[in-house]
C-alpha positions as CSV (number, residue, x, y, z in Angstrom):
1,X,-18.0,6.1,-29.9
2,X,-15.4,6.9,-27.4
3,X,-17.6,7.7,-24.2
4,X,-16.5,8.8,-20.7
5,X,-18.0,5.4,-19.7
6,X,-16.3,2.9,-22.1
7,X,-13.0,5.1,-22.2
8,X,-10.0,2.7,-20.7
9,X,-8.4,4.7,-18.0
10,X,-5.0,5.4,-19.4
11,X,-2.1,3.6,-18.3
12,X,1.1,5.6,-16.8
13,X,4.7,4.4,-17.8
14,X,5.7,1.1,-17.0
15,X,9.0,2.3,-14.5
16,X,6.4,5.7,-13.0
17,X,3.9,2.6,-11.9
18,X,6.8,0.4,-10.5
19,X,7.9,3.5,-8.4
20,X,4.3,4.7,-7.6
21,X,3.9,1.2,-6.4
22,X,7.0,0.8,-4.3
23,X,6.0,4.5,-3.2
24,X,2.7,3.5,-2.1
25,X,4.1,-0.3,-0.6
26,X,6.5,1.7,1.6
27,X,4.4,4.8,2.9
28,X,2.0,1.8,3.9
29,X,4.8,-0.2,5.7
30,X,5.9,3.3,7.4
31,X,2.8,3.5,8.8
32,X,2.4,0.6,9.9
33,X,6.4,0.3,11.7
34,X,4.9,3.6,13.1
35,X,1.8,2.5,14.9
36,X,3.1,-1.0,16.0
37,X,6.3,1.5,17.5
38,X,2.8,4.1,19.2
39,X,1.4,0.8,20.6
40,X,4.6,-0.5,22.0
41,X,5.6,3.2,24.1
42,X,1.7,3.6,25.0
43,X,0.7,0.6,26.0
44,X,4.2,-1.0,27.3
45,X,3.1,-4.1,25.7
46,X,4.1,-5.5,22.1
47,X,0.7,-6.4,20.0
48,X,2.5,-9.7,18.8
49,X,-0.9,-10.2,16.5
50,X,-0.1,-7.9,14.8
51,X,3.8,-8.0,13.2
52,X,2.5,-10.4,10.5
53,X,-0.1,-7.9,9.8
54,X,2.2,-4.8,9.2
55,X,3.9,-6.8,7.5
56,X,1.5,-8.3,4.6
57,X,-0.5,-5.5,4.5
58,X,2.1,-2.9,2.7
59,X,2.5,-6.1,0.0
60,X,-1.4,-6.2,-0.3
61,X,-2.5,-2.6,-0.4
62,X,0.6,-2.2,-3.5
63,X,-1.0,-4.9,-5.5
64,X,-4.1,-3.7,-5.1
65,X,-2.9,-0.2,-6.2
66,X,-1.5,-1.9,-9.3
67,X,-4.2,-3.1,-10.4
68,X,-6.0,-0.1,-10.7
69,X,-4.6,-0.1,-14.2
70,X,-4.9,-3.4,-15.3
């Protein structure tokens, strides 16, 4: 029987995940260029902890997207 439960969620198009993924890798990266940029003018002071982090987190938060449909 084909269930809602033991349904596979259908997979999109191998080139609309790529782009969805680079979509959702960039809009991540934005925001996080955008808050380091706030902190900076705000606070007059460069959170230094925190460049590594904008920049793995964009990487991290696309794979896990991915993965939604594997």
């Amino acid at each position: 029987m084909n269930t809602p439960s033991t349904r596979k969620r259908k997979r999109p198009p191998t080139w609309l995940l790529n782009l969805m993924t680079a979509l959702v890798g960039i809009a991540t990266l934005g925001l996080g260029v955008g808050w380091l940029i706030y902190s900076w003018k705000v606070d007059l002071e460069v959170p230094y902890f925190a460049i590594p982090l904008v920049l793995c987190v964009p990487v991290i938060v696309a794979v896990a997207f991915r993965n939604i449909w594997d």
